[in-house]
C-alpha positions as a Markdown table, in Angstrom:
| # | Residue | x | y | z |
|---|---|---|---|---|
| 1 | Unk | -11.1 | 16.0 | -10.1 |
| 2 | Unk | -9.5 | 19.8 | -10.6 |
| 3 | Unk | -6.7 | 20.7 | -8.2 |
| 4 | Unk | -9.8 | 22.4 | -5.7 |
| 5 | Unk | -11.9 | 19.5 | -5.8 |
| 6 | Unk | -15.2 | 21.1 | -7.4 |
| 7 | Unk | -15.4 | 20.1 | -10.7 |
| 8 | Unk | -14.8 | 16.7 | -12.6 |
| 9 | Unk | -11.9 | 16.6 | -15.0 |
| 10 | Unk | -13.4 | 13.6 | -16.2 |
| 11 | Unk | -15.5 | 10.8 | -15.2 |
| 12 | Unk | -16.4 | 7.8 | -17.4 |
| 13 | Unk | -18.1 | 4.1 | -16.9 |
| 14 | Unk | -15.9 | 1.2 | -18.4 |
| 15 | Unk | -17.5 | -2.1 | -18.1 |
| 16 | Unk | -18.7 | -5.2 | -20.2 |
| 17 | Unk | -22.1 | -7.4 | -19.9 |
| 18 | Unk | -21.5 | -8.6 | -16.5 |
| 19 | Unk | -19.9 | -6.7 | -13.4 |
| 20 | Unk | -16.7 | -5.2 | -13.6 |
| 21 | Unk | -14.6 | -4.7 | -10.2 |
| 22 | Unk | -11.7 | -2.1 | -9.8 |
| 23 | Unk | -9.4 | -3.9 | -7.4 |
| 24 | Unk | -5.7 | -1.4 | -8.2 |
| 25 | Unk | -4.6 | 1.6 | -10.0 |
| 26 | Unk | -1.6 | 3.8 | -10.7 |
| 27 | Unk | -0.6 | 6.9 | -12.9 |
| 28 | Unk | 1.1 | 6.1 | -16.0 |
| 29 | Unk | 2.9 | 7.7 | -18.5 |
| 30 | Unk | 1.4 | 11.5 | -19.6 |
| 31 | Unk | -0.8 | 11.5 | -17.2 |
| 32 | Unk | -2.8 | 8.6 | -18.2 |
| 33 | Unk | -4.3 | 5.7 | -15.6 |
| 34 | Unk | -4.2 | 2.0 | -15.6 |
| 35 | Unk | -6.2 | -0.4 | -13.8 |
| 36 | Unk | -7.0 | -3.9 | -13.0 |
| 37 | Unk | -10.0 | -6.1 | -11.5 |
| 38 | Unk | -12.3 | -8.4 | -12.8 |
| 39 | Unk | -14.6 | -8.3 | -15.3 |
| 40 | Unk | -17.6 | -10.7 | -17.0 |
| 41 | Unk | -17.7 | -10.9 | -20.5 |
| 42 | Unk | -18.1 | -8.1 | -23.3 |
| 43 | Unk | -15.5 | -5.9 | -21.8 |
| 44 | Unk | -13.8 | -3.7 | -24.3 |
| 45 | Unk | -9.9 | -5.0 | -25.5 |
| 46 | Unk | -8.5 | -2.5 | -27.9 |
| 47 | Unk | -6.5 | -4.0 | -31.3 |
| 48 | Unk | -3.0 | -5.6 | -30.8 |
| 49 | Unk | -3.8 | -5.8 | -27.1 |
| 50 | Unk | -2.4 | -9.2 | -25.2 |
| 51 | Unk | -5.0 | -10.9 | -25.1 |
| 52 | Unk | -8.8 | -9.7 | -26.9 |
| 53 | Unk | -10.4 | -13.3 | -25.7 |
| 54 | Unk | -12.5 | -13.3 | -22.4 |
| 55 | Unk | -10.5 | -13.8 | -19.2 |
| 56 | Unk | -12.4 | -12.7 | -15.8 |
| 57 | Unk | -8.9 | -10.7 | -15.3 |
| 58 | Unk | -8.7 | -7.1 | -17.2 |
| 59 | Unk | -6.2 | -4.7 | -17.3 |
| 60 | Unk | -7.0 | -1.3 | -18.8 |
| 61 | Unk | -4.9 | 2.0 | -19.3 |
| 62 | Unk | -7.0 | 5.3 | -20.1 |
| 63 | Unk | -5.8 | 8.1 | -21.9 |
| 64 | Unk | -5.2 | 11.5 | -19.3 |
| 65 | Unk | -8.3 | 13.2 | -21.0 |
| 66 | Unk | -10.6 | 10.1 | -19.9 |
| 67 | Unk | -12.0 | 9.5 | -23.8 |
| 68 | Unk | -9.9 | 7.3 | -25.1 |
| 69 | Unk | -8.2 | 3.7 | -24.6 |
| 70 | Unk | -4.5 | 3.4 | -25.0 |
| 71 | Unk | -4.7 | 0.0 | -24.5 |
| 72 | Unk | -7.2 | -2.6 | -23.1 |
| 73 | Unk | -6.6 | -6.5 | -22.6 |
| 74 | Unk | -7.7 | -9.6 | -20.6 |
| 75 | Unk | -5.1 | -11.6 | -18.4 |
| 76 | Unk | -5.6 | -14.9 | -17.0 |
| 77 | Unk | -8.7 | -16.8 | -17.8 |
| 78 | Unk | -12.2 | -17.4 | -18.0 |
| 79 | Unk | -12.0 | -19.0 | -15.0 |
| 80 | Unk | -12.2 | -17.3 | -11.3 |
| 81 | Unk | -9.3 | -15.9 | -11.0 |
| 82 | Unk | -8.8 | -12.7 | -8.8 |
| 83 | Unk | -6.8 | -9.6 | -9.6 |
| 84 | Unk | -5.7 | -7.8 | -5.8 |
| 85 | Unk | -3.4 | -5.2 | -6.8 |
| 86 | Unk | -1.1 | -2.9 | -9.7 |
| 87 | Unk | 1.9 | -1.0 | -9.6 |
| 88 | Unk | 3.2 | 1.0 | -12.6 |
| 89 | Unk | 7.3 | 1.4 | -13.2 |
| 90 | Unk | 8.2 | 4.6 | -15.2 |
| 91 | Unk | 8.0 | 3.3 | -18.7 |
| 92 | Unk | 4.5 | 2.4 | -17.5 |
| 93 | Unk | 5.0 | -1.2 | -17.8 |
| 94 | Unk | 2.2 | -2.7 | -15.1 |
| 95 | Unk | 2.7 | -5.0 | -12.3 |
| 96 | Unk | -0.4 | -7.6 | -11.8 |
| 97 | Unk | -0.9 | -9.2 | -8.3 |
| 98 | Unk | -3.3 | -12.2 | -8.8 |
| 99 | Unk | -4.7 | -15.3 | -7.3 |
| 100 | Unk | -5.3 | -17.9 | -9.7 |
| 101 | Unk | -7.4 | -20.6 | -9.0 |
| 102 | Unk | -6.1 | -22.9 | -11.8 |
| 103 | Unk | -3.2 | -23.7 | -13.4 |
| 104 | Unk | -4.2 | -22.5 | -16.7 |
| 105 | Unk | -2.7 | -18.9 | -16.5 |
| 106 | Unk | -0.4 | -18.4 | -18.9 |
| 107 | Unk | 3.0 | -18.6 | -17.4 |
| 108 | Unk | 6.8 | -17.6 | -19.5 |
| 109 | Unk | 9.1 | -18.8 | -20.8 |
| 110 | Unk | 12.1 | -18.6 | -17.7 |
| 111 | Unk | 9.8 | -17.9 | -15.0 |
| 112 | Unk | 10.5 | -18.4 | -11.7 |
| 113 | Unk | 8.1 | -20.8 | -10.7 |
| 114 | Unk | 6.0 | -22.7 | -13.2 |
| 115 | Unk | 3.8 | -24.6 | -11.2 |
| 116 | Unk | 4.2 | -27.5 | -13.2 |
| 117 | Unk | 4.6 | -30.4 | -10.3 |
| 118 | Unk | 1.4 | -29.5 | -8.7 |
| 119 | Unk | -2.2 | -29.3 | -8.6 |
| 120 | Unk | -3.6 | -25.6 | -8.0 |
| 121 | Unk | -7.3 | -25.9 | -7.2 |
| 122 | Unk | -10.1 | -24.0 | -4.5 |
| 123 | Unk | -8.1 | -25.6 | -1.6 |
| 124 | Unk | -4.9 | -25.0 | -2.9 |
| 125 | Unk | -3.9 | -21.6 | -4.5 |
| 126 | Unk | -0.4 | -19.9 | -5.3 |
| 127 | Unk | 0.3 | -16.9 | -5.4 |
| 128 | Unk | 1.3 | -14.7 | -8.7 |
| 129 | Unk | 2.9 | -12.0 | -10.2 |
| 130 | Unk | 2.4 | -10.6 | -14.0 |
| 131 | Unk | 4.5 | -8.1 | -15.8 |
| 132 | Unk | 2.3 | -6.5 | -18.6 |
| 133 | Unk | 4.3 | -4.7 | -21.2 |
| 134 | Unk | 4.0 | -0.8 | -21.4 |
| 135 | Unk | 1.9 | -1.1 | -24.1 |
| 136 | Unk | -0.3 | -4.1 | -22.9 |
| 137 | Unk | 0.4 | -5.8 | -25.8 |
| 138 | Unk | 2.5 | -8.8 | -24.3 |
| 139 | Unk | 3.6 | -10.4 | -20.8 |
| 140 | Unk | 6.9 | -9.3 | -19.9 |
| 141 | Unk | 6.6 | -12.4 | -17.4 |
| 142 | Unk | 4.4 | -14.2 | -15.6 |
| 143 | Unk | 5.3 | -16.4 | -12.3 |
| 144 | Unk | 3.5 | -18.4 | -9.6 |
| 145 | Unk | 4.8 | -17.8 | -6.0 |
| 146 | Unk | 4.4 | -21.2 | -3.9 |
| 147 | Unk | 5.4 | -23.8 | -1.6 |
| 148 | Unk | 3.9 | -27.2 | -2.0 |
| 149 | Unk | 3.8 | -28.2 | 1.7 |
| 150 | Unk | 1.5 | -26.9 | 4.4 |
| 151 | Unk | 3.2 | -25.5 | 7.4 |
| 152 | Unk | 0.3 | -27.5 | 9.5 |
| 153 | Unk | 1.1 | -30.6 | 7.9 |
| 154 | Unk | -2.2 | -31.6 | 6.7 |
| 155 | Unk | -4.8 | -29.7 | 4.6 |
| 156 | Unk | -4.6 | -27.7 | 1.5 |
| 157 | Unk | -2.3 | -25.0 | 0.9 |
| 158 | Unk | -3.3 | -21.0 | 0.7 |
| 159 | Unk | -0.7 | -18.5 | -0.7 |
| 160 | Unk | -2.0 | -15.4 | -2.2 |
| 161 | Unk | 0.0 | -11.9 | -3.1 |
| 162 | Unk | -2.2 | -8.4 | -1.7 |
| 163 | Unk | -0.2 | -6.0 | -3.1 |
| 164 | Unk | 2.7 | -4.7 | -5.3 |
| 165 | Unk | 5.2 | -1.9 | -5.6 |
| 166 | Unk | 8.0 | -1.6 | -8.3 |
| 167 | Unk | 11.7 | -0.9 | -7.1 |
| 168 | Unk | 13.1 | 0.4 | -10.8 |
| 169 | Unk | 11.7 | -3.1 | -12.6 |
| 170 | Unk | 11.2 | -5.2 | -9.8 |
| 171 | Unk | 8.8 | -6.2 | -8.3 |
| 172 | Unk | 8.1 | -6.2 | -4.6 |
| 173 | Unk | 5.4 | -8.1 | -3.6 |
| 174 | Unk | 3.0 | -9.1 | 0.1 |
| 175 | Unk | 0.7 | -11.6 | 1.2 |
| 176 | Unk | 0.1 | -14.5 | 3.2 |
| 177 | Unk | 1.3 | -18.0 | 2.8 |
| 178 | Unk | 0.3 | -21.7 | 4.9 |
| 179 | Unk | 2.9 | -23.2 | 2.8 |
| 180 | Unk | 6.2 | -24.3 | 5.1 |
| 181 | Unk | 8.6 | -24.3 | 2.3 |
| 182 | Unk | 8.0 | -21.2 | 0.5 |
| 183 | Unk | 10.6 | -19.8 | -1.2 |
| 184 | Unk | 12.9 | -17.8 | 0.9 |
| 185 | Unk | 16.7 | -16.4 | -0.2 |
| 186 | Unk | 20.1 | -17.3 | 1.7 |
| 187 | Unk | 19.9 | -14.2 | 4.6 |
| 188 | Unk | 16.3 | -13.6 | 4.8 |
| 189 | Unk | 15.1 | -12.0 | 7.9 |
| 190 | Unk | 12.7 | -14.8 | 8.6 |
| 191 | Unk | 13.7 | -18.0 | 6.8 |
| 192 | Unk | 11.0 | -20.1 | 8.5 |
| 193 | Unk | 7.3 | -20.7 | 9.0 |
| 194 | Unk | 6.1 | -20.2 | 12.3 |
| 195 | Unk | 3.0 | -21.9 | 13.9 |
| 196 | Unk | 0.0 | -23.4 | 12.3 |
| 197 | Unk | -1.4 | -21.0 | 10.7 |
| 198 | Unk | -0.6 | -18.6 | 7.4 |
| 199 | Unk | 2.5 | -16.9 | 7.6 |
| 200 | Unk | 3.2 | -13.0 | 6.0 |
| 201 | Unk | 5.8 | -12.8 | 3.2 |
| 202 | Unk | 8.1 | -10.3 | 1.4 |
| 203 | Unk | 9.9 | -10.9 | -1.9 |
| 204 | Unk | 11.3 | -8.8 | -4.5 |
| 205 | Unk | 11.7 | -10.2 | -8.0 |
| 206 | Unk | 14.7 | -9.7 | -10.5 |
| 207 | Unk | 13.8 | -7.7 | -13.5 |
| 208 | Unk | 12.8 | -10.7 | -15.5 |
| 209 | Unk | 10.9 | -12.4 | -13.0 |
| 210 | Unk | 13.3 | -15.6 | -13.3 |
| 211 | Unk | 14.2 | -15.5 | -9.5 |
| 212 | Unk | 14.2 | -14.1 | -6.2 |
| 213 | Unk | 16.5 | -10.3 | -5.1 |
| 214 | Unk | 15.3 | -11.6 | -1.9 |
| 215 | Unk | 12.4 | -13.8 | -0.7 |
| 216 | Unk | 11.3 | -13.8 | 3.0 |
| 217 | Unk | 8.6 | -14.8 | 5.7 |
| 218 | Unk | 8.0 | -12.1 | 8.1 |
| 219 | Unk | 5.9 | -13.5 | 10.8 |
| 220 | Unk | 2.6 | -15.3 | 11.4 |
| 221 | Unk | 0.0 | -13.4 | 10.0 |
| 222 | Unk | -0.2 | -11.1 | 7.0 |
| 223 | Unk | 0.8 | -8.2 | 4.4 |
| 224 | Unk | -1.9 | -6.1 | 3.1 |
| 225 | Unk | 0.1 | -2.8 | 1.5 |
| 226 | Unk | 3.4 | -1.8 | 1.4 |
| 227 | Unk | 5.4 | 0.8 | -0.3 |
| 228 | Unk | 9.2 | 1.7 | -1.0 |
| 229 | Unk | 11.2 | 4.5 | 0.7 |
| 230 | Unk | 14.1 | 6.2 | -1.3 |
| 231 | Unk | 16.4 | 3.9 | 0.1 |
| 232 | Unk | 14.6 | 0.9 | -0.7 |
| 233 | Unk | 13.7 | -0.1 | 2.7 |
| 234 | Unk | 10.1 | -1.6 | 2.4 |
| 235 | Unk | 7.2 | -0.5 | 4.8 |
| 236 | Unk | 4.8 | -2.8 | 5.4 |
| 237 | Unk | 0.9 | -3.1 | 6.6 |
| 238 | Unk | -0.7 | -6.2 | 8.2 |
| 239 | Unk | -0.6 | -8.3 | 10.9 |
| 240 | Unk | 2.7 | -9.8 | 12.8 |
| 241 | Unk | 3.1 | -11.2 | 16.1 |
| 242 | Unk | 6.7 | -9.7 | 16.1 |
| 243 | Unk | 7.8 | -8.0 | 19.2 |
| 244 | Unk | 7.4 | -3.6 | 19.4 |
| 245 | Unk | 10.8 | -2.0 | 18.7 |
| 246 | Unk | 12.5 | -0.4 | 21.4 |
| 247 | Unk | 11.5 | 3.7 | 21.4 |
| 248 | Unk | 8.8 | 2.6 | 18.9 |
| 249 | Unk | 5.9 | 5.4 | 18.4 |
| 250 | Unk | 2.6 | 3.1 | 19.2 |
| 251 | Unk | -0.9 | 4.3 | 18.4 |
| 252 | Unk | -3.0 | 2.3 | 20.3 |
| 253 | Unk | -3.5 | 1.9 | 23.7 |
| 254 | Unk | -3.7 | -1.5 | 25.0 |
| 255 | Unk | -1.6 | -2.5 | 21.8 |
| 256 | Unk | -2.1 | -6.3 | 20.1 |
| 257 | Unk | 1.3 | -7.0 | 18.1 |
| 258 | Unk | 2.8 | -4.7 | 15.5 |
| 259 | Unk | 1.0 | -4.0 | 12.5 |
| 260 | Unk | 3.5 | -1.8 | 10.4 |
| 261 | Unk | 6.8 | -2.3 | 9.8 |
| 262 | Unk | 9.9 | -1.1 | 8.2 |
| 263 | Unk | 12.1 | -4.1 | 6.4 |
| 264 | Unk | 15.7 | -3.6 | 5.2 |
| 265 | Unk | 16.1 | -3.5 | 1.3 |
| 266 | Unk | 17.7 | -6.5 | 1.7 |
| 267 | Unk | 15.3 | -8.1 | 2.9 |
| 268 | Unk | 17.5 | -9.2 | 5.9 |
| 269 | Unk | 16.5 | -7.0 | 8.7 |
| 270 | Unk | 13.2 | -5.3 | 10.4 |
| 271 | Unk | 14.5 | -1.5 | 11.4 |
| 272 | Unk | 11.3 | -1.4 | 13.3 |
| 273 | Unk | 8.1 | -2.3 | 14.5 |
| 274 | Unk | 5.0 | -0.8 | 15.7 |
| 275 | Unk | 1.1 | -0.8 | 15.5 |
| 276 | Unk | -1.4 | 2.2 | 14.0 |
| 277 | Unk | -4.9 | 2.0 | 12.2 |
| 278 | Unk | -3.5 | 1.2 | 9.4 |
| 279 | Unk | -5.1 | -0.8 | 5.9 |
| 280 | Unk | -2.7 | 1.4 | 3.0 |
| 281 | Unk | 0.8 | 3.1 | 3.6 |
| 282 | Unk | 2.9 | 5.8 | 1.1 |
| 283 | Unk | 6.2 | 7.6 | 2.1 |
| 284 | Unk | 6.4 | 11.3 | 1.9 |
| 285 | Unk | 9.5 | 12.9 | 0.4 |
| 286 | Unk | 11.7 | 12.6 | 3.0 |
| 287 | Unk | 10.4 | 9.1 | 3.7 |
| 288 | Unk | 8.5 | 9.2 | 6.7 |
| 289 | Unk | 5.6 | 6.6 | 6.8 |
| 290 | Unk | 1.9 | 7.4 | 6.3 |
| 291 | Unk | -0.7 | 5.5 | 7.4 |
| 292 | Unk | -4.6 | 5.3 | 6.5 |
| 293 | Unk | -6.9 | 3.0 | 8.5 |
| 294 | Unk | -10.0 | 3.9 | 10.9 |
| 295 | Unk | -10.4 | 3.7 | 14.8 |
| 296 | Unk | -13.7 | 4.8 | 15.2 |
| 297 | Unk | -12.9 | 7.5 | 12.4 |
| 298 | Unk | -10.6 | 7.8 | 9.3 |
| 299 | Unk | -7.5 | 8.3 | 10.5 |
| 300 | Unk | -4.3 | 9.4 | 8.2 |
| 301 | Unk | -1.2 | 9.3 | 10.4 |
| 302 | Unk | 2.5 | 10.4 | 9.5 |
| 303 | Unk | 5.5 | 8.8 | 11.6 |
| 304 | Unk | 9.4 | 10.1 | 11.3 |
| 305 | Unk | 11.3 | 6.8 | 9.0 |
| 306 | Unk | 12.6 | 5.8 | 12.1 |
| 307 | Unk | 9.5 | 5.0 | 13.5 |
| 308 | Unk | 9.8 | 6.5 | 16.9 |
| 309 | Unk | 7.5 | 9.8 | 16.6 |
| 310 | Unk | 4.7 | 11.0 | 15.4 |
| 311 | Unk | 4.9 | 14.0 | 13.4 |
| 312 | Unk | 1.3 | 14.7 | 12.0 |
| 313 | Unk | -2.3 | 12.5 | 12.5 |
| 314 | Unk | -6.3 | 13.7 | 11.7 |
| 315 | Unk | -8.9 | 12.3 | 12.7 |
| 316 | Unk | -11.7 | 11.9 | 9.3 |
| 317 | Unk | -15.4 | 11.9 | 10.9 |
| 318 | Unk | -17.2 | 8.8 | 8.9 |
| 319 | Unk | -14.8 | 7.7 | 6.9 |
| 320 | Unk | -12.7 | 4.1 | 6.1 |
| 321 | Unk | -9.7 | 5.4 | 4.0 |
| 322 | Unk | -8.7 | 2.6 | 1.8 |
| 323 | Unk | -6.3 | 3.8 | -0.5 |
| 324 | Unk | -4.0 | 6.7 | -1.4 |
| 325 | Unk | -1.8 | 8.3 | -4.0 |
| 326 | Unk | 0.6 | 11.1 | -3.2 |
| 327 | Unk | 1.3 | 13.9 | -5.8 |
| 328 | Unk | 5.2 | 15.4 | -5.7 |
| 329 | Unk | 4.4 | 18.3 | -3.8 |
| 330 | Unk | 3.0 | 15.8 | -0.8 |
| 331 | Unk | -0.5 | 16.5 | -1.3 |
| 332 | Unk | -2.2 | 12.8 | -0.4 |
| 333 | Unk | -5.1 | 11.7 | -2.4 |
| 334 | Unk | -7.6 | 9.6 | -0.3 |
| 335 | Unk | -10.2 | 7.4 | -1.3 |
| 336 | Unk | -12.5 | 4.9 | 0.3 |
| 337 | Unk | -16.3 | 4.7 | 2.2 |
| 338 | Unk | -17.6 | 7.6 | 4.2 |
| 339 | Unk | -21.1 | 7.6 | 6.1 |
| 340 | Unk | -23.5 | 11.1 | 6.7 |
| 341 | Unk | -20.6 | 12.1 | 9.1 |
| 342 | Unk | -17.8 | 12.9 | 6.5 |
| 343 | Unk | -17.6 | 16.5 | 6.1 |
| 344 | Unk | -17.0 | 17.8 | 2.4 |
| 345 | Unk | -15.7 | 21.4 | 1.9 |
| 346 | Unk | -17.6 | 24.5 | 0.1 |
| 347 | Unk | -17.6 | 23.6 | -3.3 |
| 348 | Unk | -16.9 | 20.3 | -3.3 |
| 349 | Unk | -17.8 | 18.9 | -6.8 |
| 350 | Unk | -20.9 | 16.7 | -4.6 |
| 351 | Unk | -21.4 | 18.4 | -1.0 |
| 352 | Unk | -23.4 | 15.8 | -0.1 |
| 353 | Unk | -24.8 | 12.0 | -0.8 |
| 354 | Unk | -28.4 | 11.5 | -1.4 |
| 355 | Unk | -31.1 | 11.6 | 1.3 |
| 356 | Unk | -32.5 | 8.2 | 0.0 |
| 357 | Unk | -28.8 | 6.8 | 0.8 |
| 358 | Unk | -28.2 | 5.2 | 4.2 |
| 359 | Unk | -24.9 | 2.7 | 2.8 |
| 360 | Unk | -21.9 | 4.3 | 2.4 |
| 361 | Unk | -20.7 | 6.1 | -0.2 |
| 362 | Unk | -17.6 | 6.6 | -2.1 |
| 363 | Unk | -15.7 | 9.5 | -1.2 |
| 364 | Unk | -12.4 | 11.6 | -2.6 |
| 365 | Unk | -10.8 | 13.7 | 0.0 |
| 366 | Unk | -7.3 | 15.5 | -0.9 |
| 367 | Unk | -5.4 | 16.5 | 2.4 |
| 368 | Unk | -1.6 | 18.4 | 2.4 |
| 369 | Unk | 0.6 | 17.7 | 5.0 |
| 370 | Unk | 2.7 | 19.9 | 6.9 |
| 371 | Unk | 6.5 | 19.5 | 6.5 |
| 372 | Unk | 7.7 | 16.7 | 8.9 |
| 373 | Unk | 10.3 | 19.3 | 10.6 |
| 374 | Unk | 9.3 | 22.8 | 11.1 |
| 375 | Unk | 11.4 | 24.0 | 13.8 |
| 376 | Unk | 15.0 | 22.7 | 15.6 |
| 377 | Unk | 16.7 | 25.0 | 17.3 |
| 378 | Unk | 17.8 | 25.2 | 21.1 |
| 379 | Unk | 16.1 | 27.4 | 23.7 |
| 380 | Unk | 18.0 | 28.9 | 26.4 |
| 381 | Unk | 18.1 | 27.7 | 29.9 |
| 382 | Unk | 17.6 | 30.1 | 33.1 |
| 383 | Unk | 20.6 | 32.0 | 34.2 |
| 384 | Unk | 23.7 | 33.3 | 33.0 |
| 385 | Unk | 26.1 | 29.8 | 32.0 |
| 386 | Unk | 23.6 | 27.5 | 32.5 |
| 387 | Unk | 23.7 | 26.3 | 28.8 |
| 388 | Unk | 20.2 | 25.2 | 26.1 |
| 389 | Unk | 17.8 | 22.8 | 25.8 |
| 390 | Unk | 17.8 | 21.2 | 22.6 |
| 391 | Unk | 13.8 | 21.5 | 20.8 |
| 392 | Unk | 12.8 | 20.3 | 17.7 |
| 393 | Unk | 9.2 | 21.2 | 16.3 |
| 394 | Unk | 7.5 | 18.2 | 14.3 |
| 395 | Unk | 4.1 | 19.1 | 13.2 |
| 396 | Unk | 2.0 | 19.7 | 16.2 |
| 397 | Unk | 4.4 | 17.8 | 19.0 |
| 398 | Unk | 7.1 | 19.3 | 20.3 |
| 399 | Unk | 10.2 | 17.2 | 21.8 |
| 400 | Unk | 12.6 | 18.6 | 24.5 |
| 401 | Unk | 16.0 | 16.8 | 25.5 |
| 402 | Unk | 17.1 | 18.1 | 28.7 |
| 403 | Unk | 21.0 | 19.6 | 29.0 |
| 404 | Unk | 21.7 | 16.0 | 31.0 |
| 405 | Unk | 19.7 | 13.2 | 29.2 |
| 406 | Unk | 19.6 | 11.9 | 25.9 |
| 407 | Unk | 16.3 | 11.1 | 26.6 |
| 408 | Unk | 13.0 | 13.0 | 24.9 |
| 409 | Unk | 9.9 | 14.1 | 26.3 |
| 410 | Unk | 7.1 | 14.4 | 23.6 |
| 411 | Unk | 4.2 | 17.5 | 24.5 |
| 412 | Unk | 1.0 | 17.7 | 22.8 |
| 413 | Unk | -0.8 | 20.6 | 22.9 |
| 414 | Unk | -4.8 | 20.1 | 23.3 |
| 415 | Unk | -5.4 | 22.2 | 20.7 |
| 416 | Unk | -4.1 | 24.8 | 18.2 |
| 417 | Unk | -1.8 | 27.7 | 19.7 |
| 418 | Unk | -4.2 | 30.8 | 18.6 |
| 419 | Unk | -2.6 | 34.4 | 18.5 |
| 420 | Unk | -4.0 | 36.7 | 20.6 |
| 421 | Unk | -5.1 | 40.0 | 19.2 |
| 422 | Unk | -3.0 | 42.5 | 20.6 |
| 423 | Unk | -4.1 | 45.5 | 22.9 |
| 424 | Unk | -4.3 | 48.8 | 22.0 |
């Protein structure tokens, strides 16, 4: 789409003889895209690509014009295995996030974890991690993540990776594990399975994928998303049973346990803990957390990085945001399903879905934020000596701390202040 949203730039079909399934995307170099999913046979592989024979994984980078391939391989095999998510590093070398359902992938030379002393199979998966080259004509690595024994004690084991982000060349990687000897690195915030049941994990692999930066479980439960802040701390999306931080921000009244975290970028400590709608995360530029999920609506919410206000959250009529990009000038690209609620603006490139349509339907929506502080400054107390109250503006709340408590109170205006014309 143009910057104003009502004309397409381009948009093209990419496919083969069977279905073909999106499942994650980033910007590469020159504007270009590249994406991952699965595929059925006949999809176009371009020459000197990895791999040009059939695999039910693809991963594809398009040209910024839309016309052309730059490159175009299979990974994996022809087998079921499942591609969940990519990340991109600035040479434009792609990060795979896969579940395998065989031991077949191809795995390097060095690797972390070869998976060579155990049987992968329907009941028992591993999680997995592929580093394409930047120009998809080779692996840079590829690596299982696993433990072989199940944190129930009897049954098979499930460990599968949801999603990627790249620190520099390594790879951070979530998901969920019922394995009770996963990998985990000396200082890890969690280094135990908890309960019965799968377990969420953190780790972050060295550039060549031959061993753990760190490696940690997080809590019973899952991560879905996370992204990187410009200190490295990791925010995470999915389900804990860890306990709400102290001065925490929580949007959801009654609460179950925290959803979204911050982690160290050591992997060592959570900073916080707290629970929003929440299914995808990014950090602005000054790193404060933003959320997308649904609670009735879409909802895009914007916390301060340490998690204990909220600075900015809309409500999105019909919608179930499910992913976003961010551009450098904070403008947040959503995407995701939106029913005959969603509300497109004048000129939108499609106003409206057909009236034959009662399923949802894809939609794009592109939504700048405010900055997170607007206004701190102190505003004078009544009568002569009697000192300031401290104010600071973020977004729509305002916070007062009174002259004799380090406490805050947090106001929220019902609705937009609104000038009032002046009389003449």
């Amino acid at each position: 789409m143009n910057p104003t949203g009502n004309a397409l730039i381009y948009s093209t079909f990419i496919g083969g003889d069977g279905a073909a399934f999106v499942n994650g995307m980033a910007l590469g170099p020159g504007g270009s895209v590249i994406f991952t999913g699965t595929t059925g046979t006949g999809y176009p592989t371009t020459p000197g690509a990895y791999n040009r024979n059939y695999a039910s994984i693809y991963v594809t980078r398009l040209n910024s014009n839309g016309n052309n391939l730059d490159y175009s391989t299979y990974v994996g095999n022809p087998g079921p295995d499942s591609a969940f998510g990519l990340a991109a590093d600035a040479s434009g070398a792609a990060y795979i996030v896969v579940r395998p359902l065989t031991r077949r992938i191809r795995r390097t030379n060095g690797a972390f974890q070869r998976a060579t002393d155990w049987k992968i199979s329907v009941d028992s998966s591993a999680a997995f991690v592929t580093k394409l080259a930047p120009g998809g004509d080779g692996l840079a690595y590829s690596t299982f993540l696993y433990g072989k024994s199940n944190v129930g004690g009897t049954g098979g084991i499930n460990q599968r990776t949801f999603t990627v982000a790249v620190d520099g060349g390594r790879a951070c990687v979530g998901g969920s594990t019922t394995a009770g000897d996963f990998p985990v690195t000396p200082g890890a915030f969690n280094p135990s399975a908890a309960g019965t049941a799968a377990n969420g994990f953190v780790t972050k692999l060295d550039d060549g994928g031959t061993a753990p930066v760190f490696s940690t479980y997080i809590s019973p439960g899952f991560i879905r998303s996370l992204t990187l802040d410009s200190s490295r701390n990791l925010i995470l999306v999915g389900q804990t049973t860890l306990a709400f931080s102290p001065g925490a921000v929580v949007g959801c009244s009654p609460c179950a346990d925290p959803n979204v975290l911050k982690l160290s970028a050591d992997g060592a400590n959570v900073l916080w803990a707290t629970s929003f709608p929440a299914d995808a995360v990014l950090a602005d530029s000054a790193d404060a957390p933003i959320f997308f999920g649904r609670s009735g609506d879409g909802l895009i919410t914007r916390i301060t990085l340490n998690g204990t206000r909220l600075t900015y959250q809309r409500s999105v009529p019909g919608a179930r945001p499910r992913a976003a990009a961010m551009d450098g000038a904070d403008g947040v690209y959503v995407v995701g399903e939106a029913d005959g609620f969603f509300v497109t603006t004048p000129g939108a490139f499609s106003p409206s879905r057909p009236e034959s349509c009662r399923k949802p339907t894809a939609f794009l929506m592109k939504v700048t934020l405010p900055p997170p502080v607007i206004i701190s400054t102190v505003v004078p107390n009544s009568g002569p000596g009697s000192g300031g109250t401290p104010i600071t503006i973020y977004g729509h709340w305002v916070f007062f701390r009174g002259p004799r408590s380090s406490s805050e109170t947090a106001l929220r205006p019902s609705r937009r202040f609104r000038r009032r014309p002046s009389r003449r």
